[in-house]
C-alpha positions as CSV (number, residue, x, y, z in Angstrom):
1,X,94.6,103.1,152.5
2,X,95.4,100.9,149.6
3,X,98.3,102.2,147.2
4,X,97.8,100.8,144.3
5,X,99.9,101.0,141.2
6,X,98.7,99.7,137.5
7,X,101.3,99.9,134.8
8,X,99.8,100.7,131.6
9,X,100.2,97.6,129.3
10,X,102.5,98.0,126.7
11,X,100.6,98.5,123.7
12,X,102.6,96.8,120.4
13,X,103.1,99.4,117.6
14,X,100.7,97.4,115.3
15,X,97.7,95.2,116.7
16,X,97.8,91.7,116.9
17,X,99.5,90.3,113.7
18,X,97.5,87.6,112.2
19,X,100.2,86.0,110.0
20,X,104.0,85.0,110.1
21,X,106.2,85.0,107.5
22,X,107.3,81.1,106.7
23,X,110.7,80.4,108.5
24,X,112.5,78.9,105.3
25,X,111.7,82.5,103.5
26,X,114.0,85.2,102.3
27,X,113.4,88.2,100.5
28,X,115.4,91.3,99.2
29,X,113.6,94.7,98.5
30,X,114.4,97.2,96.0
31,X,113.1,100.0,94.6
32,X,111.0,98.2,91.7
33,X,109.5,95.4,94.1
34,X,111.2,92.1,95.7
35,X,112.7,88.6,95.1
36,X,111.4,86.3,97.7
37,X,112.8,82.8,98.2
38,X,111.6,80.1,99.5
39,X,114.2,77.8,100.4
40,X,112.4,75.1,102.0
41,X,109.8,74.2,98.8
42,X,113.0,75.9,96.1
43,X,110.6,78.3,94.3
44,X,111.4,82.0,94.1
45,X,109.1,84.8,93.2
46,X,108.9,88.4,92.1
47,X,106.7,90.9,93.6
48,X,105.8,94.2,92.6
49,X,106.4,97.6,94.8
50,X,103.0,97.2,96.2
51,X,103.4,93.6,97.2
52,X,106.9,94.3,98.5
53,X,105.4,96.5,100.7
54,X,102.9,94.4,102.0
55,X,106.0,91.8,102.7
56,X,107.6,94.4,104.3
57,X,105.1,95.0,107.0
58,X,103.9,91.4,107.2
59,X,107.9,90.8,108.3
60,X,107.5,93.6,110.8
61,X,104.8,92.1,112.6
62,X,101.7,94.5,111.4
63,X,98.2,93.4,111.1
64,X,95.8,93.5,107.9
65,X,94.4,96.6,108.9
66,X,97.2,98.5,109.6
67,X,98.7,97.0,106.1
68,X,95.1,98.7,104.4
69,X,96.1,101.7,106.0
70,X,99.7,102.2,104.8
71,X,99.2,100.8,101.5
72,X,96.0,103.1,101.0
73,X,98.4,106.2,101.7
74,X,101.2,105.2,100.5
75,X,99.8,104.8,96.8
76,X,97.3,107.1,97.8
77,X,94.4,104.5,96.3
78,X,91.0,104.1,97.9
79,X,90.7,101.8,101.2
80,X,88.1,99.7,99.7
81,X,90.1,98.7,96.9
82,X,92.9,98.9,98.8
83,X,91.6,95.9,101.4
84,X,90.3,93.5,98.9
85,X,93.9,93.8,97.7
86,X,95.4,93.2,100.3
87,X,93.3,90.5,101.3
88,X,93.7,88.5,98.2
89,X,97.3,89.0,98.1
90,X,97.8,87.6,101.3
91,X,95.6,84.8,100.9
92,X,97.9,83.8,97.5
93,X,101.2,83.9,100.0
94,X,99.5,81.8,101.9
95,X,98.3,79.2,99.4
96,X,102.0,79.1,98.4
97,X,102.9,78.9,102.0
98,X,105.2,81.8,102.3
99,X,103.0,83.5,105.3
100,X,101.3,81.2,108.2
101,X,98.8,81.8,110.4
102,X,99.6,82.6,113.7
């Protein structure tokens, strides 16, 4: 007889994240949002609590969906307005290069 063995793969606690946060950025997070700088391109900018948020878990590794999610219950606002949120505001970090693709 065979004895075989499979270890379960380790599943990540969020999917597979779909964007980085740029090496040359650095935020701080407070209660009314965050300051993010960019030092590699010198611009700073100011988010909101919701976009702060969305920082937040982008710099933990989570994936858009799992972002929808959170967001949705954390400000307890619909899913579908929730994603296109979400979607847009990651688009403009990445137009300003602060997020890459992975």
């Amino acid at each position: 007889m065979w004895d075989t063995h499979f270890e379960q793969p380790t599943v990540p606690e969020w999917g597979e994240p779909m964007y980085r946060v740029s090496e040359g950025v650095r935020s701080t997070h407070g209660q009314d949002g965050a300051i993010v700088l960019d030092v590699q391109q010198g611009q700073m900018f100011n988010l909101n609590r919701v976009g702060s948020r969305i920082l937040e878990l982008l710099e933990s590794g989570a994936a858009e969906p799992e972002i929808v999610n959170v967001i949705s219950q954390e400000f307890s606002a619909s899913r579908e307005a929730v994603e296109n949120d979400v979607r847009e505001f990651i688009e403009s970090l990445r137009k300003h290069k602060l997020v890459l693709d992975r």
